[in-house]
N, C-alpha and C positions, 0 to 999 in steps of 0.2 A: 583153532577151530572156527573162528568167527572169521577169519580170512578166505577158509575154503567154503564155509557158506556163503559170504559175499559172493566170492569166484562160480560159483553155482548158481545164484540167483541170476548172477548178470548174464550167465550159458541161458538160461531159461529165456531171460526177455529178448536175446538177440536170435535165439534159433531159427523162428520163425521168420526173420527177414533174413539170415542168412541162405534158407534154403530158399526164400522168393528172387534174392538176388543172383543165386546160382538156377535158378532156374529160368530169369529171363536172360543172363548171359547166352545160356544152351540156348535158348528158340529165338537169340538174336530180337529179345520183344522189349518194351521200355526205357525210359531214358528219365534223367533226373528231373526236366522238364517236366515230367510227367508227376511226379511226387510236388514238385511245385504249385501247376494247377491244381492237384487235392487240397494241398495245405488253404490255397488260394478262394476252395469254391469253400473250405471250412470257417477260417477267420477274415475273410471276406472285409469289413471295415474296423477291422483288430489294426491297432499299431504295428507297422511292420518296420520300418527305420525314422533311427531319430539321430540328426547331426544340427546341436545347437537349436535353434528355436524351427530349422524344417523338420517336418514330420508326415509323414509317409505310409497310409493304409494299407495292407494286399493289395487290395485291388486297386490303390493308386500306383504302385508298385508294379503291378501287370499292365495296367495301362500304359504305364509311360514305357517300357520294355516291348510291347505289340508295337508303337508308335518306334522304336527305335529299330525292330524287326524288320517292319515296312519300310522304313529308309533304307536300311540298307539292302534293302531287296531292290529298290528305287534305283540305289548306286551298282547294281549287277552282282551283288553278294550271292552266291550258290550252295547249297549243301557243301560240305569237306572241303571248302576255301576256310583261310585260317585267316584271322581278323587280329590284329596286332592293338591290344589294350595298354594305352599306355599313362595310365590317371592316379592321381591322389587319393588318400579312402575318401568317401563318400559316397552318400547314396546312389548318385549316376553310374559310379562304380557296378552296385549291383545289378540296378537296370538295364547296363551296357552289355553285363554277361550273361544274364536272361535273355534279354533281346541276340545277342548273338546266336546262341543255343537254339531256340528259337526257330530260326531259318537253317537249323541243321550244319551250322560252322564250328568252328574248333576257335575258340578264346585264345590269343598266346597273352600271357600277362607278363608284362614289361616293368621292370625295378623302376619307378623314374628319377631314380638317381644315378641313373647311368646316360653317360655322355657319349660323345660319337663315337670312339669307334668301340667298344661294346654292343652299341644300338648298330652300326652296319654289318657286325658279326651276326645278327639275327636276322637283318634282312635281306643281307646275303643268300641266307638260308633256302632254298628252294621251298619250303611248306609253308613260309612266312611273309605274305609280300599281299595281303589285301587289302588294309585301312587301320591308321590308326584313330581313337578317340583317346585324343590328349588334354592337356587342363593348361589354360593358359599361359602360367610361370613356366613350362617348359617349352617355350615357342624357342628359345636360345641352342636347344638340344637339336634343331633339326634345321637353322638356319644355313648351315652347309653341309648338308645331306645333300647328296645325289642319288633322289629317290621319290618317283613320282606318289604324289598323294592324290586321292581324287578329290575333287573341285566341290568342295565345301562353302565356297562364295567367301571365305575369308571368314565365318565366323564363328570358327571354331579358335580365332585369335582374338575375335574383337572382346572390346570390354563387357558387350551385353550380348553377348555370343553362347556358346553351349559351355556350359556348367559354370556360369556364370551367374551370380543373383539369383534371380528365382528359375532354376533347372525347369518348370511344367510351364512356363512359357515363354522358354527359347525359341529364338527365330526359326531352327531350323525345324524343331518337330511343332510347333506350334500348328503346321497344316498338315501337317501328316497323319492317317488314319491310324487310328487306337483299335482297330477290330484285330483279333487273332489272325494270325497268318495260318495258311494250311498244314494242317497237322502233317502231311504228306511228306513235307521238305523235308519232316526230322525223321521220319520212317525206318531211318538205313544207321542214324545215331542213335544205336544200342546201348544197353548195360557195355558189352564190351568195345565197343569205339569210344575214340576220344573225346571227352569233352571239353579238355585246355590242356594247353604247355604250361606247366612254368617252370619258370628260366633259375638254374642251380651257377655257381662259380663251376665252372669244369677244370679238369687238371690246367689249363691254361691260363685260370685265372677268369676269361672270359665265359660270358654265359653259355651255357649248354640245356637243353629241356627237356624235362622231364613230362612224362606223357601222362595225363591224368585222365582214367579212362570213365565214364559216367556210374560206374558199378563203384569206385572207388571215393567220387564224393558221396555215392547213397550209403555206402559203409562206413566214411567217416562221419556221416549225418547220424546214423541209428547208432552206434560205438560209443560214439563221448554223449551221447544225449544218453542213452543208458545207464553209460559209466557213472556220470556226475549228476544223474535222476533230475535234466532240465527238465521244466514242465512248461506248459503257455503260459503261464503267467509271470512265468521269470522275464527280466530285466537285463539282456547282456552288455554289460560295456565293453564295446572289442575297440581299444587303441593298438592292434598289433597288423602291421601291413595287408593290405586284401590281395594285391597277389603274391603272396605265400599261401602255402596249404592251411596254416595254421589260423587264418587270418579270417580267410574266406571256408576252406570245407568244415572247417569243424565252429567259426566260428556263425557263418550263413548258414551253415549246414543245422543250428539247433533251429535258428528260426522256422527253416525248410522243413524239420521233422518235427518240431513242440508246437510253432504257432508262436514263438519266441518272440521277444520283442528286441529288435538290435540297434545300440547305441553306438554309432558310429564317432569314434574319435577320429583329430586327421595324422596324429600322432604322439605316443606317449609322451606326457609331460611331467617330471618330478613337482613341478609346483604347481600344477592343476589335474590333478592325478585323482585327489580325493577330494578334492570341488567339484567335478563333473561327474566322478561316481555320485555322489551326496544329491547332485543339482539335479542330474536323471532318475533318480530311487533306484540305480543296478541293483538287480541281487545276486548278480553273478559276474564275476571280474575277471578278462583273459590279457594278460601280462605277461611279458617276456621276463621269468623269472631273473636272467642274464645279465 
């Protein structure tokens, strides 16, 4: 009995955005970005990531995502080009996908433990071929690539380069404008269009993508936030990959719909596991049970 009133209650809280999200699919109106900016004008200088001693408000969080929009609109970025993520967790992570979204592109989120020819299976790909933002220990993954990258002045290799040290004043966005870009560009990135790949083992063994459409990370945002009753004032430590679904939609996805606050790990560790939990005050822990 107390299972089916669970299961009842949870129909109740989710109803109503279920029918809000079938209903902007139909008029083709909204996009994740858009739940963003709410979250964003609500908890405004609320905690939004924390990796080690950086720590990261909404609105420092939107900022540095506008600033990362504008570049790449800088670099010829366009609506429905597909921008190739290929970074360790961390906060830039986040920023990098907002900022994509943003100017109305499609995210592909790249394993970065994947070596060449995995990584040329994807840009092979005809959807897949506009920029990547990568983290410097992976410069070895793309030293014989045959595959132009656009002209980043080298420093997105150098030591004091992008996502290096202090991310909010890297060389490359340090001049680049933090104002919102036009709402106009994401006009056409709906609930139902895509808002990223990510990349699954296909029967080959080699990557294959899966289509994640914007309706789908706002349903895994209200779903497990419901489920597991996060609130803004939880504490989530996510040590589990960000591009995975698991990682980022339901794991960004609470911050996006609670006001959450997300503790970025850069990968699980058995011996600093529950030092970091303890050290952050999580009060809610996402772990590959596995």
């Amino acid at each position: 009995m107390s299972d089916l009133l669970h299961d009842l209650n949870l129909v109740r809280k989710l109803l109503p955005d279920i029918v809000r999200s079938k209903y902007y699919i139909r008029a083709k109106k909204g996009n994740f970005i858009d739940l963003w900016l709410t979250t964003v004008q609500n908890f405004q200088d609320k905690e939004c990531l924390v990796m080690g001693k950086k720590s990261l408000s909404f609105n420092d969080v939107d900022r540095v995502s506008n600033q990362i929009a504008n570049y790449l609109l800088s670099l010829g970025i366009k609506p429905k080009d597909t921008v190739c993520i290929m970074m360790e967790n961390s906060p830039e992570f986040i920023c990098t996908i907002l900022g994509v979204a943003k100017v109305g592109a499609i995210g592909a989120l790249l394993n970065y433990n994947l070596r060449v020819n995995p990584v040329l299976v994807i840009f092979e790909n005809p959807f897949s071929s506009a920029i990547q933002s990568i983290h410097s220990n992976l410069k070895q993954t793309f030293e014989n690539l045959q595959f132009t990258l656009f002209n980043t002045e080298n420093d997105l290799f150098n030591e004091e380069g992008f996502l290096i040290n202090s991310f909010l004043s890297n060389k490359i966005l340090k001049s680049i404008s933090s104002r919102p870009v036009k709402e106009e560009l994401r006009i056409n990135s709906h609930f139902g269009e895509p808002y990223m790949y990510i990349y699954t083992s296909g029967t080959t063994g080699l990557p294959k993508a899966a289509v994640v459409p914007h309706a789908k990370a706002f349903s895994a945002a209200f779903l497990y936030s419901s489920n597991f009753s996060v609130q803004s004032t939880d504490r989530i430590y996510n040590c589990l990959p960000l591009y995975h679904s698991s990682g980022l939609l339901i794991g960004f996805g609470f911050t996006v719909r609670n006001g959450s606050t997300m503790i970025i790990s850069k990968k699980f560790s058995a011996t600093s596991f529950w030092k970091e939990c303890c050290e952050s005050k999580a009060t809610v822990v996402m772990v590959n049970p596995y």
